[in-house]
C-alpha positions in Angstrom: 0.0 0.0 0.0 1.1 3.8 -0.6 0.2 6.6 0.9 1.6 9.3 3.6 2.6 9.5 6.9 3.5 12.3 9.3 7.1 12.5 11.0 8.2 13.9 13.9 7.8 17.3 13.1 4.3 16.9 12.0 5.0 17.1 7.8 3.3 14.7 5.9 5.8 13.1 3.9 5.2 9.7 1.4 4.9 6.1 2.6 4.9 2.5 1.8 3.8 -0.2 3.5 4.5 -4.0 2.7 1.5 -5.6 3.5 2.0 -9.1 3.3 5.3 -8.5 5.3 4.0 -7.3 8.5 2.4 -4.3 7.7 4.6 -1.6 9.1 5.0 1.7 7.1 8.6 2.8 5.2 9.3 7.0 4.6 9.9 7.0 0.9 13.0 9.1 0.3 13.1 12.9 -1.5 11.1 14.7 0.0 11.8 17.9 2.4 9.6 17.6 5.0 6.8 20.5 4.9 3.8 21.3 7.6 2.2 22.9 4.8 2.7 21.3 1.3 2.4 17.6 1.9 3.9 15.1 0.0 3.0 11.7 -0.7 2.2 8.5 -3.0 -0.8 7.6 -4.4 -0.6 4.8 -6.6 1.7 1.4 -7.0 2.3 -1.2 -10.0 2.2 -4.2 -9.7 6.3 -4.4 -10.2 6.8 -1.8 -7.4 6.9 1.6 -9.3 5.1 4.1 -6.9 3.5 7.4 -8.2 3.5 10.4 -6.3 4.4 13.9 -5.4 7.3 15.7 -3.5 7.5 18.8 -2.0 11.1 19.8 -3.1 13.5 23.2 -2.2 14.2 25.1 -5.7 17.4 26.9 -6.6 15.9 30.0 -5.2 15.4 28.8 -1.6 11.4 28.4 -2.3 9.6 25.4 -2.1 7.3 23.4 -4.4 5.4 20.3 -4.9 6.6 18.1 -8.3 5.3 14.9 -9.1 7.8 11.8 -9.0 8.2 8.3 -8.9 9.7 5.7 -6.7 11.5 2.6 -8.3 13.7 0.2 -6.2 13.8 3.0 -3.5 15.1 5.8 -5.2 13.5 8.8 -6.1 13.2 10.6 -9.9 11.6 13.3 -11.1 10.9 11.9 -14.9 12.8 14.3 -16.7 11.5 17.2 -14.9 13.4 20.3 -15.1 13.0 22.2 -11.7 12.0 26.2 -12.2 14.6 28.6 -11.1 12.0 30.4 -9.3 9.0 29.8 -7.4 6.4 31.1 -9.6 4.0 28.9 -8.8 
């Protein structure tokens, strides 16, 4: 299952959780931790690539949310250029 989970600082950041193997939830990696823009996945394949989205730092020292992908734990953007600036 996918879905979100809030850390210790109260941001909702991405989650797994492996079911049939005791059903504990996993932080999925690359996002910066946000109170207000969550990030999190919403959809899995049956080989294990996760959709989602990412709230991420730009070059500017802003903030945004991108969508992304999980495969085999790592994060990727798809070929998504980040904006210099958040203009949003």
């Amino acid at each position: 299952m996918v879905g979100s989970v809030y850390n210790e600082d109260g941001a909702e950041v991405p989650a797994m959780m492996d079911y049939k193997n005791g059903g504990t939830w996993e932080e999925l990696p690359g996002a910066v931790p946000s109170v207000s823009n969550p990030s999190f996945a919403v959809a899995i394949t049956n080989d294990g690539l996760i959709g989602g989205q990412v709230n991420v730092e730009l070059k500017d020292g802003g903030q945004r949310c991108m969508p992304c992908y999980w495969r085999n734990g790592k994060i990727n953007f798809a070929n998504i250029d980040l904006p210099d600036k958040d203009n949003s």
